[in-house]
N, C-alpha and C positions, 0 to 999 in steps of 0.2 A: 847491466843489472836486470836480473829476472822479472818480470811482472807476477806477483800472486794472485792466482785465479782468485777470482769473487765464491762467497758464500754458496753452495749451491749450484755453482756451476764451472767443474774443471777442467783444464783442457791442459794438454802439452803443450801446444802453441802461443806464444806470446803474442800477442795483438797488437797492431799501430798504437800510440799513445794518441788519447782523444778521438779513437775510432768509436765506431757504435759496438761493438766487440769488445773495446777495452770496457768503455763506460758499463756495459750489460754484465760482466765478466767482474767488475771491482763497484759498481753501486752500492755493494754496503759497505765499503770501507770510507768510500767516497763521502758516502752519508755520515759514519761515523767521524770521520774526522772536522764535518759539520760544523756535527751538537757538542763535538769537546772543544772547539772554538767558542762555541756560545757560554758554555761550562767555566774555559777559561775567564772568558771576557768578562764572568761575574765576577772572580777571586782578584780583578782589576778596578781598582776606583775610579778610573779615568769611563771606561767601558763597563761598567755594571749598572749604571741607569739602563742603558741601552739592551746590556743582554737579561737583565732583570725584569723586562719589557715581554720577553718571549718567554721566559721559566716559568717566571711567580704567576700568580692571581693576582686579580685588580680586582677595583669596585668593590671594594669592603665596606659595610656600611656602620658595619659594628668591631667590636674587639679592642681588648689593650693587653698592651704587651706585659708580661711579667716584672715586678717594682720591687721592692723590699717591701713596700707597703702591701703589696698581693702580689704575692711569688707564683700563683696559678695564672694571675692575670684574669682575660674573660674571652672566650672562644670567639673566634671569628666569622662574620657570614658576610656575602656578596652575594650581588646581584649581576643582570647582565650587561656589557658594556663592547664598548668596540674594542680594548686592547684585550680582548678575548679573542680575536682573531688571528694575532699574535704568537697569543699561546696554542691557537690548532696551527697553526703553523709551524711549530717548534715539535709538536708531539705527534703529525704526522712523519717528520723525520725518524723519532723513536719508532714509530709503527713500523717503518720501514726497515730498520736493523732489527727489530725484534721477528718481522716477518721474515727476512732473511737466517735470523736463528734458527726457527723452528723449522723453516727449509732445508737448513742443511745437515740438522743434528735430529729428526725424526723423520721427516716426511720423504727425502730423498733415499733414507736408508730401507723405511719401506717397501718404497717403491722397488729397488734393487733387489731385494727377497723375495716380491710377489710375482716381477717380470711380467708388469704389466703394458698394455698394448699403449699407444698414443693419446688415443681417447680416452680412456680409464685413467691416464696418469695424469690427465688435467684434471679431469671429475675427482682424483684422490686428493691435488694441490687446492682444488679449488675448497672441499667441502673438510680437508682438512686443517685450512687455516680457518675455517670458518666455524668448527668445530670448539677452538681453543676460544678465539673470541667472543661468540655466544656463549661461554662457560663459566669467559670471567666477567661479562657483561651481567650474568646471572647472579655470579655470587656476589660483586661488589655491589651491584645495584639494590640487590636484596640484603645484603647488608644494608646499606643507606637508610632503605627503606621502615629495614627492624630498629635503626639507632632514630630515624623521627619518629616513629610512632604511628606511623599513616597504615598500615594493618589493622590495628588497633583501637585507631580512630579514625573513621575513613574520612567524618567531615575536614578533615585537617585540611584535606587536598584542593577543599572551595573556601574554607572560611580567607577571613582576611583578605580575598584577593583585590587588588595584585600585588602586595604586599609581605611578598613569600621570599622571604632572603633564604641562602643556601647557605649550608656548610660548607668545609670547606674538601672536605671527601667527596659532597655531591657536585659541587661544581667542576673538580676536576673529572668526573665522572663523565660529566655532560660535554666537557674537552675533550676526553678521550673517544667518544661516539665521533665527536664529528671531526678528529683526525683522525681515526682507523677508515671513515670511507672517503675522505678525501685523498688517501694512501695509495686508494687501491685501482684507481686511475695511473699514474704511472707506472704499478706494479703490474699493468698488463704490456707493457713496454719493456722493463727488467727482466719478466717470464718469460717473454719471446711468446706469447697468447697467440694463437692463431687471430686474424683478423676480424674472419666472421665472428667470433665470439667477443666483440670486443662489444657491440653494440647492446647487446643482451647484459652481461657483466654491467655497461655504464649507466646502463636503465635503471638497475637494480643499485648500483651505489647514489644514484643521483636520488632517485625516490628516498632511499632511508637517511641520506644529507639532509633533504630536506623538510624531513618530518622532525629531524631534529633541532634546524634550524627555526622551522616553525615554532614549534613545543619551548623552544629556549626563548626566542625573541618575542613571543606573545604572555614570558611569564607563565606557559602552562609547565614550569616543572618538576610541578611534584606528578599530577595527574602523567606527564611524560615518562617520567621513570617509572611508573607504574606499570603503565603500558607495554615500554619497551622490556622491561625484565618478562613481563607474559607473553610478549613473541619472541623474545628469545631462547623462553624455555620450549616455544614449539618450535622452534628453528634445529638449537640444540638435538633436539630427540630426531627431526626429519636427517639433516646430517649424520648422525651415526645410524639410521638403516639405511641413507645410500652410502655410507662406508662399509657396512657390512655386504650390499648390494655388490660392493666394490672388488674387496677382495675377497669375498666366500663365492661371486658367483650367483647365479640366479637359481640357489637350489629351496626348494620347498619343503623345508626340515621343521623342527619343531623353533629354533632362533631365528628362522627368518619368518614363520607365524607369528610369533611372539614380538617380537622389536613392529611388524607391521601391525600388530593391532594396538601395540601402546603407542605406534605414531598417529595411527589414525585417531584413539580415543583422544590422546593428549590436544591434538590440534584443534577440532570439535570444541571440546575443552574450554581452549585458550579463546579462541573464537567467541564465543559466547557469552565467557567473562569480560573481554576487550567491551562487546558490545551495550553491556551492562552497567558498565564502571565508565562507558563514555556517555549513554544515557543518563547516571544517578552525577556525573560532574556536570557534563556542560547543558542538561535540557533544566534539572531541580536544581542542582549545587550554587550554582553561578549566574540563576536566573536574578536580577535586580543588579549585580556584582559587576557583571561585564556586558557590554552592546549585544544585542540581539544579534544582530548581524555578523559578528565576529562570533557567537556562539550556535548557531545555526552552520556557520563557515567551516567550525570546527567538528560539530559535526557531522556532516556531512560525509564531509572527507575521510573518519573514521569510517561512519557503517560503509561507505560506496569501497575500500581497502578491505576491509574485512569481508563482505560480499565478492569483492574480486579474489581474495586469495581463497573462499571457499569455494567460488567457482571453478577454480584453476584444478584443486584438489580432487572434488567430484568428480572434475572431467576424467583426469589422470589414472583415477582409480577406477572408472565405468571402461577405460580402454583398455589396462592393465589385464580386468576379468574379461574383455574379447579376447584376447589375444591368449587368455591361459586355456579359451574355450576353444579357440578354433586349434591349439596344442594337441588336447585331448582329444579333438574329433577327428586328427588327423592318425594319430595313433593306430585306430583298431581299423583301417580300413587297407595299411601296410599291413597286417595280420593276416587279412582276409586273402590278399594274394598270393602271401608266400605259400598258405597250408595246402593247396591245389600242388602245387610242386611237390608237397612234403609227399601226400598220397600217391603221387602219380608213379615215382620214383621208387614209395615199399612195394607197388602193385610188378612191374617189374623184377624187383628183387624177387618176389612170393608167389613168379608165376608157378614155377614147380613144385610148388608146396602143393598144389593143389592132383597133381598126379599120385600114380599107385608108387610104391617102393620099387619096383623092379625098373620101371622109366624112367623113374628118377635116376637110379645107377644108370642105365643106359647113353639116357642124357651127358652127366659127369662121364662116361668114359669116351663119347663122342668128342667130349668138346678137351677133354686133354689129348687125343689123338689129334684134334686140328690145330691144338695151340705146338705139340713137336713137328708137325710138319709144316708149318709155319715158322717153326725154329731153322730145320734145316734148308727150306727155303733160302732163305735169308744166309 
């Protein structure tokens, strides 16, 4: 019986069962037959505590379920608890079939159209799953954000605290952050990632696991989702100009001025506002509310993030303008060589221009006379 390649990655060859091959090769089916286990095991009353364990939300602290006497019932909110671990545990499996989707039904056919090099095809997988993500990290989170009210009313984000139950959209929201980056540690295993890039990659998942971490287990989750929907919309706009980077090429038209000046303004932007909205919560909002020291801790750790990702940004962008400059200095200086040739070359051709008419004939009938007996020579 055949094996069927994996999502994203096909081969004519069948693989040892249980090889590193097969596994890389059928990982998202592998996966998928999982979560429809887990799926199963709810629609079972023997195994539905257990797999209800990993689906549902816990730690409800409010809600009743719909009666005769109230058919709307009353909406549900939780807070955070350990059988939330659970649940990223169950939803980084979903990330990892749904990343496997998007791999094989967009991002590989891409790639196949634009015949791109090695290095470009990771930067397209990389910044193209990261593209989709920051987009629905945006809208649902900005959803969330438009259904509490905290736009609106920004005190919302301190008052009470810690005292901040979640919906039931936001808590899954705050599930889903923290299995899409726990995911993405073994999806450097399933891509077949080159190595060196794994340590970079793990940096960068390990950091935003634990700002989420943070953010969830300290209670700060309203001010969190706030935050992360604003670097995600700088995220969002930086990924589509290195996809445009990607596949248009490094040309200096009017869309690649354009996407670069709304990345730089947007990030600036985002920057700013991050650092403003962590000042007016944790320095005034939450002063009396939360320890001192836990709110100093917190901020801290914002402005010294947002200081590092504006430093990263400046640098990038002060090397970018060397390197377009030493482009253009190099330019007109291959100019300068070739024109000495161009001259030297008409002076030649236009020596006889400069003779009477009759030497001029003279000349042409000298030199057809040496080119036939050069003929017959020969």
């Amino acid at each position: 019986m055949g094996v069927k390649p994996a999502i994203g990655r096909k081969s004519n060859k069948n693989p040892p069962i249980f090889s590193h091959d097969f596994v890389i090769q059928n990982h998202a089916d592998i996966v998928s037959c999982v979560v429809m286990l887990f799926l199963v095991g709810l629609m079972v009353q023997s195994t539905s505590p257990v797999a209800s364990l990993f689906i549902s939300l816990h730690h409800n602290v409010s809600g009743v379920e719909p009666t005769r006497e109230s058919p709307k019932g009353e909406p549900f909110f939780y807070e955070a608890g350990w059988k939330d671990a659970c649940a990223v545990f169950f939803y980084s499996l979903v990330c990892i079939v749904m990343h496997a989707i998007l791999q094989e039904y967009f991002l590989d056919k891409i790639s196949k159209k634009f015949h791109l090099s090695k290095s470009r095809l990771s930067a397209l997988n990389e910044s193209g799953q990261l593209v989709v993500f920051h987009l629905v990290t945006l809208l649902w989170g900005g959803d969330a954000i438009l259904r509490e009210g905290f736009i609106f009313n920004i005190s919302q984000l301190w008052d009470r605290y810690p005292e901040h139950p979640m919906s039931f959209l936001l808590k899954l929201w705050w599930i889903v952050q923290a299995a899409y980056w726990i995911h993405t540690v073994p999806e450097l295993y399933f891509q077949r990632i080159k190595k060196d890039e794994w340590a970079g990659r793990i940096r960068h998942a390990a950091a935003a696991f634990a700002f989420v971490a943070l953010a969830y287990g300290f209670k700060f989750q309203r001010v969190g989702v706030s935050l992360i929907v604003l670097h995600s919309l700088a995220e969002f706009v930086a990924h589509i100009y290195r996809l445009n980077t990607i596949l248009r090429g490094e040309r200096e038209d009017f869309l690649d001025k354009f996407v670069s000046l709304v990345n730089g303004s947007v990030f600036v932007s985002v920057r700013l506002c991050s650092l403003v909205l962590g000042v007016l919560t944790f320095y005034f909002g939450l002063a009396g509310a939360a320890p001192l020291l836990l709110r100093v801790a917190a901020l801290s750790l914002l402005v010294s993030f947002q200081v590092y990702l504006m430093y990263n940004f400046i640098s990038e962008a002060i090397k970018q303008r060397q390197e377009s400059r030493q482009v253009a200095q190099s330019k007109p200086k291959k100019e300068k060589k070739e024109r000495p040739k161009k001259e030297k070359v008409k002076k030649i051709v236009n020596e006889d221009s400069d003779l009477p008419e009759v030497d001029q004939n003279t000349n042409k009938t000298l030199r057809q006379r040496q080119a036939a007996a050069a003929a017959k020579a020969k």
